[in-house]
C-alpha positions in Angstrom: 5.8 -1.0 24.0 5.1 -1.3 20.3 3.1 -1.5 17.5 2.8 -4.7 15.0 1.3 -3.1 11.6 0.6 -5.8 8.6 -0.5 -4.4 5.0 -1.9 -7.0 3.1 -1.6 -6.7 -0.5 -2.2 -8.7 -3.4 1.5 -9.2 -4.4 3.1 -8.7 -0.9 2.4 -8.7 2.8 4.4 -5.8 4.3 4.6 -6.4 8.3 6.1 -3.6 10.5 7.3 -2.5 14.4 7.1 0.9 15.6 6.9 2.2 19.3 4.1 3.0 20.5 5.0 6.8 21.8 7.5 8.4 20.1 6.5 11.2 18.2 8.1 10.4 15.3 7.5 7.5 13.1 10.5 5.0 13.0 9.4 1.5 11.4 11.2 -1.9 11.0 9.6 -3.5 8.2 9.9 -6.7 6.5 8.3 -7.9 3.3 6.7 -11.2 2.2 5.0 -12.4 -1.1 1.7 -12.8 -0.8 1.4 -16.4 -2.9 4.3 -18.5 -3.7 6.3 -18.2 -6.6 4.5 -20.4 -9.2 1.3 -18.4 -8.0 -0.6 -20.9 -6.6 -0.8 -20.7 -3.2 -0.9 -17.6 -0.8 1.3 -17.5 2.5 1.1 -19.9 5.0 0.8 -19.3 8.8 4.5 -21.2 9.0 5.7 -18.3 6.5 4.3 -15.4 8.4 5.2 -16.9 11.6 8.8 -17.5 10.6 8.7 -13.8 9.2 7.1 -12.1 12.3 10.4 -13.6 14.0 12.9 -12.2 12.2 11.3 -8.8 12.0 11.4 -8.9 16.0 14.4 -10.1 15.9 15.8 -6.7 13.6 13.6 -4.7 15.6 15.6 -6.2 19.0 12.2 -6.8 20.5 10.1 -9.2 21.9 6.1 -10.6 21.2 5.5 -9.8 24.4 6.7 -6.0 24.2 3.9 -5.9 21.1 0.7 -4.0 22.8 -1.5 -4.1 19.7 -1.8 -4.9 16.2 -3.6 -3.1 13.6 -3.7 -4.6 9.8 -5.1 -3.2 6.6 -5.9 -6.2 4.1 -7.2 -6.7 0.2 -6.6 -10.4 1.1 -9.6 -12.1 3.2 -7.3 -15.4 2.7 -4.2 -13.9 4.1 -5.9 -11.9 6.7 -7.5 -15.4 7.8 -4.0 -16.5 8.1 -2.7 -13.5 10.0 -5.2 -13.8 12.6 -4.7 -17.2 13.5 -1.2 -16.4 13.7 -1.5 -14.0 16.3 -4.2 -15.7 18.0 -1.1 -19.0 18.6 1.7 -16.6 18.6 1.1 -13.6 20.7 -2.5 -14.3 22.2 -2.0 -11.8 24.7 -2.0 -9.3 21.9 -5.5 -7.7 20.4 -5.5 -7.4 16.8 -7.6 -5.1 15.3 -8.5 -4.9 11.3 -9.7 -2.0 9.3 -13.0 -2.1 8.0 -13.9 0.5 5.6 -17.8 -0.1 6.0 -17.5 0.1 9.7 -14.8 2.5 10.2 -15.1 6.0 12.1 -12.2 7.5 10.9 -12.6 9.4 7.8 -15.6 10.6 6.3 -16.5 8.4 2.7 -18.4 9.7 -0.1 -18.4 5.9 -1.7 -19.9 2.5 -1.6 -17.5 1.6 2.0 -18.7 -2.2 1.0 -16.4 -2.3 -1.9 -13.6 0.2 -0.8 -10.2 -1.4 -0.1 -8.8 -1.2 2.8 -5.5 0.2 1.9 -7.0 3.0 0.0 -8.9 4.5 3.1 -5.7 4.5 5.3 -3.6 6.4 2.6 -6.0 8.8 2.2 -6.3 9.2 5.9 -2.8 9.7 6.4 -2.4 12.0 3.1 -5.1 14.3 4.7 -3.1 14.6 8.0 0.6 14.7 6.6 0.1 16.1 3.4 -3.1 18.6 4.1 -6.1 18.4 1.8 -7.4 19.0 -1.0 -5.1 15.8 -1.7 -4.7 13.0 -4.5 -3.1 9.7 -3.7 -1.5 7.9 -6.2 -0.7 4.3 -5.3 1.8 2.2 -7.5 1.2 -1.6 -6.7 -0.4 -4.9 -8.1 -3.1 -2.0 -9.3 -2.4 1.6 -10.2 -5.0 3.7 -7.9 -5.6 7.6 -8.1 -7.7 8.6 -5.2 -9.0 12.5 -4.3 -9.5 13.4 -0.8 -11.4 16.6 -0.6 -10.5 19.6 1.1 -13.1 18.5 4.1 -10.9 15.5 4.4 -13.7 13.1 2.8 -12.7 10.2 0.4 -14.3 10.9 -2.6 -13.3 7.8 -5.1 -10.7 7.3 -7.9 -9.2 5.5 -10.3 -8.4 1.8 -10.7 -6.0 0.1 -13.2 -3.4 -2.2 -14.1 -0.2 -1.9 -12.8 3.2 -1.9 -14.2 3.8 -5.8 -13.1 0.6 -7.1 -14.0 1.1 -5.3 -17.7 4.2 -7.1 -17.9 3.0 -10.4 -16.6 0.1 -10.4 -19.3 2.1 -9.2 -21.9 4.3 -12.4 -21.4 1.3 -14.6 -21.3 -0.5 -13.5 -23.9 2.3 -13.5 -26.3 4.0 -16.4 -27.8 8.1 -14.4 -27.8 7.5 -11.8 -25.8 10.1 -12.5 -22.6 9.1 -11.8 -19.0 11.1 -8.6 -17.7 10.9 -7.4 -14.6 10.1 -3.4 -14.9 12.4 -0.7 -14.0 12.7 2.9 -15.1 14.5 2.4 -18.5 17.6 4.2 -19.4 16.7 5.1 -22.7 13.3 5.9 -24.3 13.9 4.1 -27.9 15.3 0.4 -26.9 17.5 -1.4 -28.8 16.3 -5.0 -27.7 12.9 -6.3 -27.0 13.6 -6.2 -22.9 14.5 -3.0 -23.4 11.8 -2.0 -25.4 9.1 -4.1 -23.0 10.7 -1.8 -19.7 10.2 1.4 -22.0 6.6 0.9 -23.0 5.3 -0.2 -19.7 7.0 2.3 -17.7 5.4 4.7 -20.0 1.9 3.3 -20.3 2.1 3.1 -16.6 2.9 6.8 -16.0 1.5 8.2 -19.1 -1.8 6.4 -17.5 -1.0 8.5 -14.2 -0.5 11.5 -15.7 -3.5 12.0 -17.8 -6.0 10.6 -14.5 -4.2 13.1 -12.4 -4.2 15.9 -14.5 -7.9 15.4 -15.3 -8.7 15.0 -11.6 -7.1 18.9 -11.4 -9.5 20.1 -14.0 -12.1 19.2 -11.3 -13.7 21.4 -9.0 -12.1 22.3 -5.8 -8.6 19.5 -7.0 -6.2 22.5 -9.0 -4.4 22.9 -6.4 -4.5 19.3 -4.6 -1.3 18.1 -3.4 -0.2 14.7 -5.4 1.2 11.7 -3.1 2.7 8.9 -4.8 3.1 5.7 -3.2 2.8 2.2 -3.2 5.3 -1.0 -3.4 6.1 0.4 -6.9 6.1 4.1 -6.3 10.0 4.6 -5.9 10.5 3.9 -9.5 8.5 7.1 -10.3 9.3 9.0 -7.3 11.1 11.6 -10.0 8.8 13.0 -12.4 7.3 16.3 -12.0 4.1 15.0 -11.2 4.3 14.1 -7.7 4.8 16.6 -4.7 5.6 13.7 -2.2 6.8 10.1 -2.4 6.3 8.3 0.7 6.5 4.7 0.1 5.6 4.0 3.7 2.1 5.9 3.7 0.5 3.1 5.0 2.0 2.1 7.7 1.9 5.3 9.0 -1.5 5.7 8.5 -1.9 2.8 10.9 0.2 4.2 13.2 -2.1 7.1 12.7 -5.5 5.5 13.7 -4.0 4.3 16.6 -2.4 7.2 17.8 -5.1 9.6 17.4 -8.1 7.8 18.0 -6.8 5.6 20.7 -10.6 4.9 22.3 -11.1 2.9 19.4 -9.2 0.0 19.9 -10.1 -0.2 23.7 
């Protein structure tokens, strides 16, 4: 049997098979936009249906070979849409969402009402793959920096923009300025304005990481935390110094995680 895992972000739904009993954590994973191109519209049930497919399809399994479902959302919309999916799709199947203000998990040291799902599930699994004291750095629609204390409790972070939404407002906000699509750049000093626009927001971006995370080391009991980077984003980083791990799949197996090792839950 396996698992269905859906990560529900605010630029992309990321769905995922893995069995249910190996010990080691082999995925199939597909990804989906969260809205449509012109931004106006978030994914439909057709979309995520159609998607769900093909990812059983490449995973050469079946809906009915799906036990459970576990999904992490920052998307009440989308999650709407994800439920109602499985509930016509694979009714047999309970689906269970994480709920940071209900959850049993992990111990928070935050307002749970306001804490995203995706942040409590990469702290989790940072704590039991990585060890603690541990800072997660996540690299998507927003940058997040988030300490997990030696006890394993979620502490809080750091919020801001990420590299794609600097680039989309720098485009929309300026009357030349081209949209680019950011990548580590080649060269620091760029001899056109795309190249220019990559430079600078790669390094706001990481100079922005780098000064939260080395501030969060001058705190008490973080010197010697161990620095995850991840994130939809996080493999155009994943070589500076900075960064002890990069495991782009951190929350997925955090899912896998909670299911695994607190398997009364979800009974």
């Amino acid at each position: 049997m396996n698992l269905l895992l859906v990560d529900i972000g605010n630029s992309d739904v990321v769905i995922a098979v893995t069995p249910v009993i190996r010990e080691d954590d082999t995925f199939v994973v597909h990804r989906v936009a969260t809205r449509s191109s012109d931004g106006q519209a978030y994914v439909t049930c057709d979309d995520m249906q159609r998607e769900i497919t093909l990812l059983l399809t490449q995973a050469q399994t079946h809906a009915r070979e799906i036990s459970s479902c576990i999904m992490a959302s920052v998307v009440p919309q989308v999650s709407d849409t994800m439920k109602s999916v499985m509930s016509e799709y694979m009714p047999h199947c309970p689906m269970h969402e994480i709920r940071p203000d209900t959850q049993t998990f992990m111990r928070v040291d935050y307002d749970a009402h306001c804490l995203g799902a995706d942040r409590l599930v990469n702290a989790y699994a940072a704590s039991i793959l990585y060890g603690t004291p541990a800072i997660v750095v996540d690299v998507g629609t927003g940058a997040t920096i988030d300490a997990v204390s030696k006890h394993g409790v979620f502490e809080g972070g750091i919020i801001f923009p990420g590299i794609f939404v600097c680039a989309d407002v720098l485009h929309t906000h300026t009357a030349q300025l081209p949209r680019v699509v950011p990548k580590q750049p080649e060269k620091l000093v760029g001899k056109n304005t795309e190249e220019c626009m990559q430079s600078g927001l790669y390094h706001q971006c990481l100079g922005g990481i780098v000064h939260a995370v080395e501030a969060m080391k001058q705190l008490p009991h973080y010197a010697h935390a161990y620095v995850i980077l991840t994130g939809g984003y996080s493999t155009m980083f994943k070589h500076e110094p900075l960064f002890n791990a990069c495991d782009p799949l951190l929350t997925l197996k955090g899912l896998t995680l909670m299911v695994k090792n607190h398997e009364g839950v979800w009974r």
